[in-house]
C-alpha positions as CSV (number, residue, x, y, z in Angstrom):
1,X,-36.7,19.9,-7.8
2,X,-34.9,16.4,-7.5
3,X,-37.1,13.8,-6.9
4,X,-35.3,11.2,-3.9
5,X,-34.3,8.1,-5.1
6,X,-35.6,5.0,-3.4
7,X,-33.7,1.9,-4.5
8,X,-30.4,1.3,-2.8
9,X,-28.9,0.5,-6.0
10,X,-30.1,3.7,-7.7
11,X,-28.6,5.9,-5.3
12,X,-24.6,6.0,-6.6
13,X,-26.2,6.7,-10.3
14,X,-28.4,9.2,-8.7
15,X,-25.9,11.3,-6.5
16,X,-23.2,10.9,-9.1
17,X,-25.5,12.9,-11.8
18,X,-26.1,15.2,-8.6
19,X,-22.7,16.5,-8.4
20,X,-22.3,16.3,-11.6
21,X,-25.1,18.9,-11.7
22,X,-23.6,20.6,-9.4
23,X,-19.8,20.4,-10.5
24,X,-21.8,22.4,-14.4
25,X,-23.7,24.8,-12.6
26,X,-21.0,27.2,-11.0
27,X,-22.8,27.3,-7.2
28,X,-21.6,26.9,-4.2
29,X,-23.0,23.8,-2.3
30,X,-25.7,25.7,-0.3
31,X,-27.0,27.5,-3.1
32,X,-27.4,24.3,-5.0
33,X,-28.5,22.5,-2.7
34,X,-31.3,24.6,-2.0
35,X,-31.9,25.4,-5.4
36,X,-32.1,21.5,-6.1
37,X,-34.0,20.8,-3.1
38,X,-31.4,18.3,-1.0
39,X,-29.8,17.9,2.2
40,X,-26.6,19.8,2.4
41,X,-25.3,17.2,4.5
42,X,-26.3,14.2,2.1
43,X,-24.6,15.9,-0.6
44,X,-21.6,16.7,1.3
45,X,-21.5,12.5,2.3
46,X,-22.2,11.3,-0.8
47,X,-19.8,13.6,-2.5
48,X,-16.9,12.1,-0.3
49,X,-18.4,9.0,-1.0
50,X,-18.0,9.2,-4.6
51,X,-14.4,10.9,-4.2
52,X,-13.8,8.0,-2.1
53,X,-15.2,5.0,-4.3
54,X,-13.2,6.4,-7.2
55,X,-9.5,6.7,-5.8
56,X,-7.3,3.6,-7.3
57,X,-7.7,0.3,-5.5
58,X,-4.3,-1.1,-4.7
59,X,-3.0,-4.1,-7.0
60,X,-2.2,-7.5,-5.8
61,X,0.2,-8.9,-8.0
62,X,0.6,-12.9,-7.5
63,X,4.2,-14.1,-6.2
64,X,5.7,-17.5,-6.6
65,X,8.6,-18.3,-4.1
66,X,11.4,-20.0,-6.0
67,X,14.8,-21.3,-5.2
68,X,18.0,-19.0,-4.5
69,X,20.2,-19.7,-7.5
70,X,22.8,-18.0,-6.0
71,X,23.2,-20.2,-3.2
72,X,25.8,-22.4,-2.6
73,X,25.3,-25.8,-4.7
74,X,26.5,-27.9,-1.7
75,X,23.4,-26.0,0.5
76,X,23.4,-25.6,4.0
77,X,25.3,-22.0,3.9
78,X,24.4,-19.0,6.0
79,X,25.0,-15.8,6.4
80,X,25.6,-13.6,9.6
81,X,24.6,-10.3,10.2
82,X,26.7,-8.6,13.0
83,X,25.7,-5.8,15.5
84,X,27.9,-3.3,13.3
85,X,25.8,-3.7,10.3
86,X,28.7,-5.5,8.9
87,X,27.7,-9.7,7.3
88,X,29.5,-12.9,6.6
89,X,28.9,-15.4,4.5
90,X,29.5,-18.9,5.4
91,X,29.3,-22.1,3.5
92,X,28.5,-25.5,4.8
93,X,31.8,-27.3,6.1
94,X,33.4,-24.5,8.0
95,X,35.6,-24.5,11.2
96,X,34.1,-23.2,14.0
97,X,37.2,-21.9,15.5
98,X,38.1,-20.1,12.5
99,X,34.4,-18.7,12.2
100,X,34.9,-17.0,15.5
101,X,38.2,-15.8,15.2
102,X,36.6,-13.9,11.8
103,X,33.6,-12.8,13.2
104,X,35.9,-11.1,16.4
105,X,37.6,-9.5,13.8
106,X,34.9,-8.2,12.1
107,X,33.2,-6.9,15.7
108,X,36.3,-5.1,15.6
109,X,36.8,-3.1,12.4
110,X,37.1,-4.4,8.9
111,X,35.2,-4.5,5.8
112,X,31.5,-4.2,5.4
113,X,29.8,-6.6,2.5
């Protein structure tokens, strides 16, 4: 028979070499358990516990937030995204009238970027 474990830190050594036990000996949990002399529902926890504790923790990679190369070198561009999934890129210096007359066009039909 098992003998319990007392100290909280002993007790994910302990239960690990438990289902370990259990994983080598070819019984089904309530046989085992009896036969070890543990609560069936203990095991049950721990061993989800265990399952649990060992599944891969999700990376964090670091990210640095740079510049847009691409951008226009004069700055101050932007770029529209209309209704019909269709964009526009606009640099700094445009026409406003002309900007509307292209994005009513593009509302209408056109190309797609």
């Amino acid at each position: 028979m098992a003998k319990p474990v007392q100290a909280r830190e002993g007790r994910e050594p302990y239960w690990r070499q438990v289902v370990d036990r259990w994983k080598q000996s070819g019984l089904a949990v309530p046989a085992f358990c009896r036969k070890e002399g543990l609560n069936q529902a203990t095991f049950y926890h721990w061993r989800w516990e265990l399952k649990r504790r060992d599944q891969a923790k999700p990376a964090f990679l670091p990210v640095r937030v740079i510049a847009d190369k691409s951008a226009s070198p004069t700055g101050g561009g932007i770029e529209v995204v209309l209704a019909n999934g269709r964009c526009l890129r606009v640099g700094s210096g445009f026409d406003p009238h002309t900007l509307m007359q292209v994005v009513a066009l593009l509302e209408e039909g056109g190309h797609s970027c």
